[in-house]
N, C-alpha and C positions, 0 to 999 in steps of 0.2 A: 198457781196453787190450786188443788185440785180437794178435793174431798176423802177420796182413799188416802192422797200424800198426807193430810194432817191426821187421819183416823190413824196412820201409820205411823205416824212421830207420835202421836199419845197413846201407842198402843203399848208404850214401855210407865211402869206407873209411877219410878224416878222423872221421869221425863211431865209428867202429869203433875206432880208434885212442885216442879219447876213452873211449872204455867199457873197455878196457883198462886204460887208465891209473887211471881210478875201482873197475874192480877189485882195485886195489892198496888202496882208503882212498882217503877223503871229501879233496878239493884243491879250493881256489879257482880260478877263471875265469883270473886273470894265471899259476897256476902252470901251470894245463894247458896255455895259451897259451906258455908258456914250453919249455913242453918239447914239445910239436906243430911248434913254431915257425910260430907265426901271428901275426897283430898281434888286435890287443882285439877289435876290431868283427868280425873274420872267426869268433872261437871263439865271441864274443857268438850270433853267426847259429844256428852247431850246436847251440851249447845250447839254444834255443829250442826246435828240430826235438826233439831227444832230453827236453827236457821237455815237448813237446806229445804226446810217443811215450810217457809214461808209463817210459819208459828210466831216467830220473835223477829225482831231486828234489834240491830246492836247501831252505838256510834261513839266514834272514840271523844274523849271528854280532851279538852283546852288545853286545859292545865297540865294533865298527864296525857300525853298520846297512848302508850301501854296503857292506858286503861281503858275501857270498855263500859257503858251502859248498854244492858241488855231491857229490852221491850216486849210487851205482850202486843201483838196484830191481831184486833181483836176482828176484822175483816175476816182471818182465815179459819177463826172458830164460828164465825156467822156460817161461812163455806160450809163446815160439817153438820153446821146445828140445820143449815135448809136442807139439806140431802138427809138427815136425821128424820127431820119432820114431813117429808116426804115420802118416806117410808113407812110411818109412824099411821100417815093418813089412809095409807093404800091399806095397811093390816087393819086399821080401824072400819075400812068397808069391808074385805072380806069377812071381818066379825060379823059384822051387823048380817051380812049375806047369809053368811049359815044361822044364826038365829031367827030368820024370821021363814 
């Protein structure tokens, strides 16, 4: 997982909305779908994007193998927030650069 790859999966703000809500704790596909309000096939789609992004991981539960818990990786938001912050440091020199 890379840093553009996750800026890229959240660069949709259904998709962002979804890592939100998986910030709270691991939820199935119908719930997040539920509270996104989207229909199946639609939340189906992002999760793809956000597990192809290394964003989320999924594992099928016991009890129901068709079902799915989807996960916040919260490793691959560290990824974007240190390339963030890295960037963040470099403009905060050339501030300081032209100010003084």
């Amino acid at each position: 997982m890379t840093a553009g790859t996750v800026i890229g999966a959240l660069s949709d703000p259904t998709r962002r909305r979804i890592v939100t809500l998986l910030g709270g704790g691991p939820k199935r596909a119908g719930e997040l779908a539920a509270e996104v309000g989207m229909s199946a096939p639609a939340m189906s789609r992002h999760l793809r994007v956000l597990l192809a992004a290394a964003v989320i991981s999924d594992e099928r539960l016991e009890e129901d193998a068709r079902a799915r818990v989807f996960r916040l990786r919260p490793e691959s938001i560290k990824a974007a927030q240190s390339w963030l912050d890295s960037v963040l440091s470099g403009a905060a020199g050339l501030a300081r650069e032209r100010t003084s």
